[in-house]
C-alpha positions in Angstrom: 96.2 119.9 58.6 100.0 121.0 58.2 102.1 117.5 57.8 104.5 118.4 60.4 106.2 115.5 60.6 106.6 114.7 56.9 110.4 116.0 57.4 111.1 114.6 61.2 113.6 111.9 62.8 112.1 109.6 64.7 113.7 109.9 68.6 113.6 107.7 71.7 112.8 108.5 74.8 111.9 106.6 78.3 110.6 103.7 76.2 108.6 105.2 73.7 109.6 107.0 70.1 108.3 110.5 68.4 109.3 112.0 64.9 110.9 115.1 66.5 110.5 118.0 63.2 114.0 118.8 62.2 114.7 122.1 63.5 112.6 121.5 67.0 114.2 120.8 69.9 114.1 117.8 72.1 114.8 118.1 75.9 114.8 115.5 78.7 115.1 115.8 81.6 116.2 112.5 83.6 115.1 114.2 87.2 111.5 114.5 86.3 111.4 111.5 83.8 110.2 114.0 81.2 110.5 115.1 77.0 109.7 119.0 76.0 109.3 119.2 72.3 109.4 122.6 71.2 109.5 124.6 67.5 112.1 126.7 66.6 110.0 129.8 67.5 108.7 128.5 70.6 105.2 129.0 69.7 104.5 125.4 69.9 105.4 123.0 72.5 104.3 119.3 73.4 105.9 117.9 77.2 105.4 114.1 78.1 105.9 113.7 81.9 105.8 110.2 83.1 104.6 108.8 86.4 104.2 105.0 87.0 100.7 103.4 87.7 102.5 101.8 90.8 102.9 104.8 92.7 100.5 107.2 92.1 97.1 107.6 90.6 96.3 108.9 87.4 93.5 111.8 88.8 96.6 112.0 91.6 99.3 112.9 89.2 96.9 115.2 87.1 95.9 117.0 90.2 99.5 117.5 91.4 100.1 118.7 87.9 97.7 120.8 87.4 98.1 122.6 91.1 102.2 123.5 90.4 101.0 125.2 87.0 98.3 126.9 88.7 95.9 124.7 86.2 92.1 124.2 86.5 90.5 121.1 88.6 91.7 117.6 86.3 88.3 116.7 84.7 87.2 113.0 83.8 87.2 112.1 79.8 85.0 109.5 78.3 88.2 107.1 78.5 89.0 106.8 82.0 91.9 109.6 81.6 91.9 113.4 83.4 92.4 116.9 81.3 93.2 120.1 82.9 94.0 123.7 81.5 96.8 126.2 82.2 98.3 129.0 81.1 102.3 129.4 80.6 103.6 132.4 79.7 100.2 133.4 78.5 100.0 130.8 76.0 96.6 128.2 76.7 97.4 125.4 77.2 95.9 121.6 77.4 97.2 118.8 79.4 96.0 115.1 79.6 96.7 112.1 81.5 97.3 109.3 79.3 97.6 105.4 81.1 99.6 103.2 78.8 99.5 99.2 79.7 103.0 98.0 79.4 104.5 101.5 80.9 102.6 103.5 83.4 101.1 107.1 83.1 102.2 109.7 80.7 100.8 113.5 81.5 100.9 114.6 78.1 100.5 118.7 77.5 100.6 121.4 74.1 100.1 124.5 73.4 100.5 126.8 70.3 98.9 125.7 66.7 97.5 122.3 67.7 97.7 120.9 64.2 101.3 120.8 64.2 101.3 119.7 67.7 98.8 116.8 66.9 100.5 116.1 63.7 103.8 115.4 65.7 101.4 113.5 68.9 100.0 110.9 66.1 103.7 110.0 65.4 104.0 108.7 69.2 104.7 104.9 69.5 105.2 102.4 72.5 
């Protein structure tokens, strides 16, 4: 796996923190309580979108997710959590609701190289 995040700064958002690669750009976006991480090339990309637990449910938010990008029908994983595919600008990509006690649900998606992508997801912290 390509150590990614080896040369990062670690960045808050919302309540939780990611090594950001130096060179990557993070964007928020306060109106949709969201974070796009994306490399320098824009081949990969990683979005967190939250959604609180009060409100919504977590198939609910996946569905609604997955119907504005034109994504597949939000599957069931072994953990309780929904995954759903689309495609953006003809790049694949996977998306994944994620419920976190203390702070609600988190639709997480990437696409490009996963490894870097994954490499920059295992640096996420609550």
């Amino acid at each position: 796996m390509f150590g990614v995040t080896a040369h990062a700064a670690k960045q808050s958002f919302y309540g939780f923190s990611i090594d950001v690669p130096i060179g990557w750009q993070a964007v928020e976006d306060k109106g949709e309580y969201s974070v796009t991480i994306t490399a320098p090339d824009g081949a990969e990309s990683i979005k967190f979108k939250h959604a609180s637990r009060e409100f919504i449910s977590a198939y609910t938010f996946a569905q609604s997710a997955a119907y504005d990008v034109g994504g597949s029908d939000p599957v069931e994983a072994a953990d309780g959590d929904f995954e759903f595919v689309f495609t953006d600008n003809g790049i694949k990509t996977n998306a994944r609701t994620k419920h976190v006690e203390s702070w609600g649900i988190v639709l997480m998606s990437k696409s490009g190289n996963f490894d870097r992508v994954t490499a920059i997801l295992n640096s996420w912290q609550f």
